[in-house]
N, C-alpha and C positions, 0 to 999 in steps of 0.2 A: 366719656370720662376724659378729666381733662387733669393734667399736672406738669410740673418743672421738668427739664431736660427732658429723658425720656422714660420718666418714669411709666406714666400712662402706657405704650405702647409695651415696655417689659413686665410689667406685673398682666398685662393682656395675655402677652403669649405664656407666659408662665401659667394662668390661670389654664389655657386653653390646652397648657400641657398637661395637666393634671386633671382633669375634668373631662373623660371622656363625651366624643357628640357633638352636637352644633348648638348648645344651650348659651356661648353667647358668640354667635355669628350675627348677632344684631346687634353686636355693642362696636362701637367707633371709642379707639383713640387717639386723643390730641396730645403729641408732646409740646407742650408751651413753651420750650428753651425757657430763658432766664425773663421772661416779662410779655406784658401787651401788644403788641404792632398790630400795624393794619393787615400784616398778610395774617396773623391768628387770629385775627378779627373775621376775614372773609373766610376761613377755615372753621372755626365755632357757628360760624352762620350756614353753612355749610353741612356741615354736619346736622344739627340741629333741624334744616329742614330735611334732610335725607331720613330720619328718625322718628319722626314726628308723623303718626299717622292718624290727627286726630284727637289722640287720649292725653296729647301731652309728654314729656321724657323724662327723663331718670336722668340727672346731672351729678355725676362723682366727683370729685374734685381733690385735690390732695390736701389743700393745706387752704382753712374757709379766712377769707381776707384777703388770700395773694392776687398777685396779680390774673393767674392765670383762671382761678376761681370768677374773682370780680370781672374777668371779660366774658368765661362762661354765664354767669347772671344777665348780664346785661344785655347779650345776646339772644339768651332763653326767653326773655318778655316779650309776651304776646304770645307765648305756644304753650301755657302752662306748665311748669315744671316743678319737680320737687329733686331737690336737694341732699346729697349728704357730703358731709368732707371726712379725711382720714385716710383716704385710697389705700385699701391692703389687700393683700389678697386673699385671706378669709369673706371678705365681701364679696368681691369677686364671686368667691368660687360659690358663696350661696346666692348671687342671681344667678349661676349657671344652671342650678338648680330651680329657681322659681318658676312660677307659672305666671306668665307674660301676659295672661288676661287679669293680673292683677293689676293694680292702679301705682299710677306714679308712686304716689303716697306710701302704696303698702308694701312698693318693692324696697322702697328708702328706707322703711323702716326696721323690713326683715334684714338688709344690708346692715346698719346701723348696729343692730341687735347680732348680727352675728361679728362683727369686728368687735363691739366690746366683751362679745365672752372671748375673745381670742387673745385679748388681753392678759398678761397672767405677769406678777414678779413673784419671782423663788429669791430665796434669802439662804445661804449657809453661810453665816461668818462665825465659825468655829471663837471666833475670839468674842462672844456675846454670849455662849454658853455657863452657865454658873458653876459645873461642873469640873473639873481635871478629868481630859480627856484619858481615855483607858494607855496604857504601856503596850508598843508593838508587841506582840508574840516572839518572845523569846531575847527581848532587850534587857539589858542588869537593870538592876532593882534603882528606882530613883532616877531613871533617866526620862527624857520627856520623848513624848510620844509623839511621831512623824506623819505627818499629812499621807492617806494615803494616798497612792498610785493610781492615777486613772486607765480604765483597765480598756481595752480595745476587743475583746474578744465575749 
């Protein structure tokens, strides 16, 4: 897995904190700092053949186009690979889980597939309501009624 700064290497250990086992003691991270060079050139290459036993690897990538993406690609030809970008850690943590005699292909996918349910936007904007919100408990009659409290407990 490869991304900007360091992200690669912190959503790794994060993943590895959460995810009891050694499910991904076979995953390498590359943090790509801000772009291309030749020493993450010789580091993706690197990797990549450490990785590589044959079936081909699983390329994650943060962000598909960037730089640190397009040096992962271009390094991966010729060892067949498949693909996914979005680096998060719900991927993560479902290759932790996979079965690694799956195929490039099918670990990308199950990846893929789990980062987009992980997806979710929630909406309360009380001012899109049709309704006049109910009177706090115990407020005089006619007064508008107060956002409640976020509760901690």
């Amino acid at each position: 897995m490869i991304g900007h700064g360091g992200t690669a290497s912190a959503l790794l250990a994060a993943a590895r904190d959460i995810i009891p086992g050694d499910g991904l003691a076979d995953v390498l991270a590359i943090d790509a700092g801000v772009g291309e060079t030749a020493e993450l050139k010789l580091r993706v290459c690197a990797a990549v053949d450490e990785v590589d036993e044959g079936r081909g690897i699983l390329l994650i990538a943060d962000l598909m186009g960037s730089s640190p993406c397009m040096c992962g690609i271009k390094n991966s030809l010729g060892h067949g690979f498949a693909l996914v970008t979005g680096l998060n850690l719900a991927m993560l943590t479902k290759l932790a889980l996979a079965d690694r005699r799956s195929s490039p292909r099918e670990l990308a996918n199950a990846c893929a597939g789990s980062a987009q349910r992980s997806v979710c936007v929630k909406i309360n904007d009380e001012s899109s309501q049709a309704t006049q919100p109910e009177a706090q408990p115990g407020a005089q009659p006619g007064a508008q009624a107060q956002p409640a409290k976020c509760s901690t407990g």
